[in-house]
C-alpha positions in Angstrom: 0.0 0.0 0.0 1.3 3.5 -1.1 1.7 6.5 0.7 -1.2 8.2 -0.5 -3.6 5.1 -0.1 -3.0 4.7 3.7 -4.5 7.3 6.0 -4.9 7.8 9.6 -4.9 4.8 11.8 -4.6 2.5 8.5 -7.4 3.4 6.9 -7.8 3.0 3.5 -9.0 5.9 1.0 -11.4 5.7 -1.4 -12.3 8.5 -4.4 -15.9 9.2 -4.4 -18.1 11.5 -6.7 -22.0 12.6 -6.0 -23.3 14.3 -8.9 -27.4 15.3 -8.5 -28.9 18.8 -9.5 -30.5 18.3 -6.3 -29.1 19.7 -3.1 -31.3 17.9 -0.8 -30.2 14.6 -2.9 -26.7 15.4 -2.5 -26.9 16.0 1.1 -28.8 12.8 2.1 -26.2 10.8 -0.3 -23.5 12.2 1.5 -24.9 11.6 4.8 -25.6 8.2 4.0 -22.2 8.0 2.8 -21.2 9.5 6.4 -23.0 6.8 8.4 -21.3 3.9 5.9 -17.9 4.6 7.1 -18.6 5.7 10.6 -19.9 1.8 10.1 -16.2 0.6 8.8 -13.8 2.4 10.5 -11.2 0.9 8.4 -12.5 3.3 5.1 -12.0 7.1 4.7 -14.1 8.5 2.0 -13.0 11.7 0.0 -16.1 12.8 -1.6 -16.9 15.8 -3.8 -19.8 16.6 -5.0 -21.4 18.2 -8.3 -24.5 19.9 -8.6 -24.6 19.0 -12.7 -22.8 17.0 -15.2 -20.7 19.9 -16.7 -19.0 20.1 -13.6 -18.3 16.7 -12.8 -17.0 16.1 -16.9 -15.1 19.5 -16.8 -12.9 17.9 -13.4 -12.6 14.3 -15.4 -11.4 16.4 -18.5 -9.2 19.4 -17.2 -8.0 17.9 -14.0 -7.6 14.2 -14.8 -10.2 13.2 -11.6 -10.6 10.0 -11.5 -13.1 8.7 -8.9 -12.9 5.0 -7.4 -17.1 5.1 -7.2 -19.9 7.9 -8.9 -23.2 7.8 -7.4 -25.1 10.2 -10.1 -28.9 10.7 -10.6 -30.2 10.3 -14.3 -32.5 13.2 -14.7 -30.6 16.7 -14.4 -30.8 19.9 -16.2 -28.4 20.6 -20.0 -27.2 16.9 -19.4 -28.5 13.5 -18.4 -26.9 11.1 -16.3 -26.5 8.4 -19.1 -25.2 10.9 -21.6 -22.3 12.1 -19.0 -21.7 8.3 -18.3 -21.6 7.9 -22.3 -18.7 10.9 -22.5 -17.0 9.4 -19.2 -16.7 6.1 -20.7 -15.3 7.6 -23.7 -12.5 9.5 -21.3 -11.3 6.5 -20.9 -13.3 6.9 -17.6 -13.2 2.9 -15.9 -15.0 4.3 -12.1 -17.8 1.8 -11.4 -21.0 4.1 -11.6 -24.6 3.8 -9.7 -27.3 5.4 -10.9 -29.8 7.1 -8.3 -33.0 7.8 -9.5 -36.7 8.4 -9.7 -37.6 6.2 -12.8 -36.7 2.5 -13.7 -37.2 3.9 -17.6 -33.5 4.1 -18.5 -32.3 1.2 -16.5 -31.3 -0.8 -19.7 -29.7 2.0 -20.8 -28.1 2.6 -17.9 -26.3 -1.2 -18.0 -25.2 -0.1 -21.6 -22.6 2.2 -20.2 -21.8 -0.3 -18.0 -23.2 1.0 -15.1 -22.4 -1.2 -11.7 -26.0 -0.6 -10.2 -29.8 1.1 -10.4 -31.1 2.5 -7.4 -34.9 3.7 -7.7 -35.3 6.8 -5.2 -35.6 7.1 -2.2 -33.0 4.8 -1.7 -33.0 3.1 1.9 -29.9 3.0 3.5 -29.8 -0.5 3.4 -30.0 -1.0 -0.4 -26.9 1.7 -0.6 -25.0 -0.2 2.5 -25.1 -3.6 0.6 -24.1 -2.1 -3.1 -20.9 -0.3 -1.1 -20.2 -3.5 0.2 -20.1 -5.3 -2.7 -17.9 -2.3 -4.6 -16.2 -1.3 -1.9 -14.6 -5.1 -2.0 -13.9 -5.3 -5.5 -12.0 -1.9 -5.3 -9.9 -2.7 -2.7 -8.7 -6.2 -4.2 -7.8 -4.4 -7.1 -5.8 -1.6 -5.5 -2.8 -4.0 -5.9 -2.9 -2.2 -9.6 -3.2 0.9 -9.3 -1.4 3.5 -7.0 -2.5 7.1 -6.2 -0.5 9.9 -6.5 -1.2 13.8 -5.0 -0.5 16.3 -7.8 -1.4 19.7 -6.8 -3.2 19.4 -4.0 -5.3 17.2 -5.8 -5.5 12.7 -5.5 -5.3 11.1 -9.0 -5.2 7.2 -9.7 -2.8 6.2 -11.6 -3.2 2.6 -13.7 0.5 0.7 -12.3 0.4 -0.6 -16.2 0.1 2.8 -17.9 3.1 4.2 -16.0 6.4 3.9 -18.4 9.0 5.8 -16.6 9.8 8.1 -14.4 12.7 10.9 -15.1 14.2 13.2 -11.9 14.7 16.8 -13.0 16.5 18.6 -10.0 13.9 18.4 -7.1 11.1 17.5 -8.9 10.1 14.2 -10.8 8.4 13.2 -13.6 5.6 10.5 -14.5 5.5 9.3 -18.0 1.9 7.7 -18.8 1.7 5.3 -21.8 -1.1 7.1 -22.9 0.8 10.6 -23.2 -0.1 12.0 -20.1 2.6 13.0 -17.5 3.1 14.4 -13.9 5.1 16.8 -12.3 5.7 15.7 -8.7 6.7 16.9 -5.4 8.4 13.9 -4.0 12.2 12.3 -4.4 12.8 9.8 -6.5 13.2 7.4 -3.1 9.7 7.7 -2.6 8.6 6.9 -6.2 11.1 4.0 -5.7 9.3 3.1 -2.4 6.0 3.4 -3.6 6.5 1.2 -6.8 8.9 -0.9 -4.9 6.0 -3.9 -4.8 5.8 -4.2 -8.2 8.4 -6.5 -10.0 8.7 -4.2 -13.3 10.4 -1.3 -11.8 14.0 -0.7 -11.8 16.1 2.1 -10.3 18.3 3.3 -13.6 21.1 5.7 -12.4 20.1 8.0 -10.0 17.4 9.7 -12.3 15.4 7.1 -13.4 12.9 4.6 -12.6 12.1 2.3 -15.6 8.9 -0.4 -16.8 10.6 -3.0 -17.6 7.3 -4.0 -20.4 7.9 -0.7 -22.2 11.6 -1.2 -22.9 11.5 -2.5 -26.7 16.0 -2.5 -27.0 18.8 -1.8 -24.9 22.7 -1.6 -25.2 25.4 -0.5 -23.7 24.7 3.4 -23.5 21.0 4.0 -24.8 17.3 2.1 -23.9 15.0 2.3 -26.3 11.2 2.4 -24.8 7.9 1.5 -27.0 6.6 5.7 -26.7 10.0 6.3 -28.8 11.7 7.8 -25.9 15.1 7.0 -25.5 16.9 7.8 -22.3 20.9 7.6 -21.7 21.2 6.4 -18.7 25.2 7.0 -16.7 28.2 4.6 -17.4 27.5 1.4 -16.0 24.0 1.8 -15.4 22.9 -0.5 -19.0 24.8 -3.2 -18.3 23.3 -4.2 -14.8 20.0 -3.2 -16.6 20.2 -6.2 -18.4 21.1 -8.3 -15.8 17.7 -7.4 -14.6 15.8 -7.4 -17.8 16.7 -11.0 -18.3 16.1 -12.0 -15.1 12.7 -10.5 -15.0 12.0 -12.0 -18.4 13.5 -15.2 -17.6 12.1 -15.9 -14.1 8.8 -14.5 -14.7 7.2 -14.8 -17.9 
């Protein structure tokens, strides 16, 4: 477990979004979320809340949000529920979603943009409690892939597979997504080290580098070659016990 996934006492943080054009909605989901982890003191929830679609698409979009769990109602102003799922799913947006609303009309289309749940309103407590449990679950066992990261004040997970490499620049580091997206961080490379130390494909190049092994497409003696088309030059020395581990990694594991 990461830095940034362990809180207080050992509890474990989880990213969740309320999106309703209603503020009495938002405020009994959020209270119902309250009385949920007062339940399992184990969980910290860190919840924002949206009073429309734009907003919550806007944050996803600009920001790179990306919530663990959305609990959004269907019918609100300029944009349904199922159209923002549509444009989150297209995002690249993988949160699990449930649906809170007043009408079992769009239910099938709700499962089309693979929505985890339907809740007609008013939801009892109960219904909620047992959907979290069931989620909750499934998110934690498959933390092992993903780590979170704070950027700006702000928590972003981060896909373990999508990361390619990480490059120190003075005091600050940066986090090379295989899908072109990057990170500037506020941490030393020992910490990136630390927090990726669980995960086999990592390797410490030099003192400026942290390497996926999966991306790295050639190496020789002075230049590694990734799949992205970056090539970094790591210091004398450095290539040659990065073989040793490339094999080995190749060799042992796969």
């Amino acid at each position: 477990m990461n830095k940034w996934e362990s809180c207080e006492r050992g509890r474990v943080m989880y990213l969740i979004a309320i999106c309703d054009d209603e503020p009495a909605e938002l405020a009994k989901t959020r209270q119902m979320l309250e009385n949920y982890e007062k339940q399992h003191p184990k969980m910290f929830f860190s919840v924002e809340q949206f009073k429309n679609a734009e907003e919550l698409l806007a944050l996803v979009r600009d920001k790179n949000y990306r919530p663990d769990l959305l609990l959004m109602d269907i019918y609100m102003p300029e944009k349904m529920g199922i159209e923002a799922a549509k444009e989150l799913r297209e995002m690249g947006s993988t949160c699990r979603i449930i649906f809170l609303t007043s009408s079992k009309e769009h239910a099938l289309e709700a499962f089309r943009v693979d929505a985890a749940q339907y809740l007609v309103k008013p939801v009892p407590e109960r219904d909620l409690f047992s959907v979290l449990d069931k989620f909750l679950t499934a998110i934690g066992e498959e933390r092992n892939k993903f780590i979170l990261l704070k950027v700006e004040g702000r928590l972003h997970r981060v896909a373990v597979n999508n990361i390619v490499y990480c490059e120190a620049q003075g005091k600050t580091q940066y986090l090379y997504l295989a899908d072109g997206g990057q990170y500037l961080l506020r941490m030393t490379m020992t910490e990136i080290c630390e927090m990726l130390s669980g995960y086999q494909e990592f390797v410490r190049v030099g003192i400026a580098y942290m390497v996926n092994l999966e991306y790295i497409e050639s190496l020789d003696t002075h230049e590694i070659c990734l799949q992205t088309g970056k090539q970094i030059y790591p210091p004398r020395g450095a290539c040659k016990i990065l073989k040793e581990q490339y094999m080995k990694y190749y060799c042992e594991e796969k």
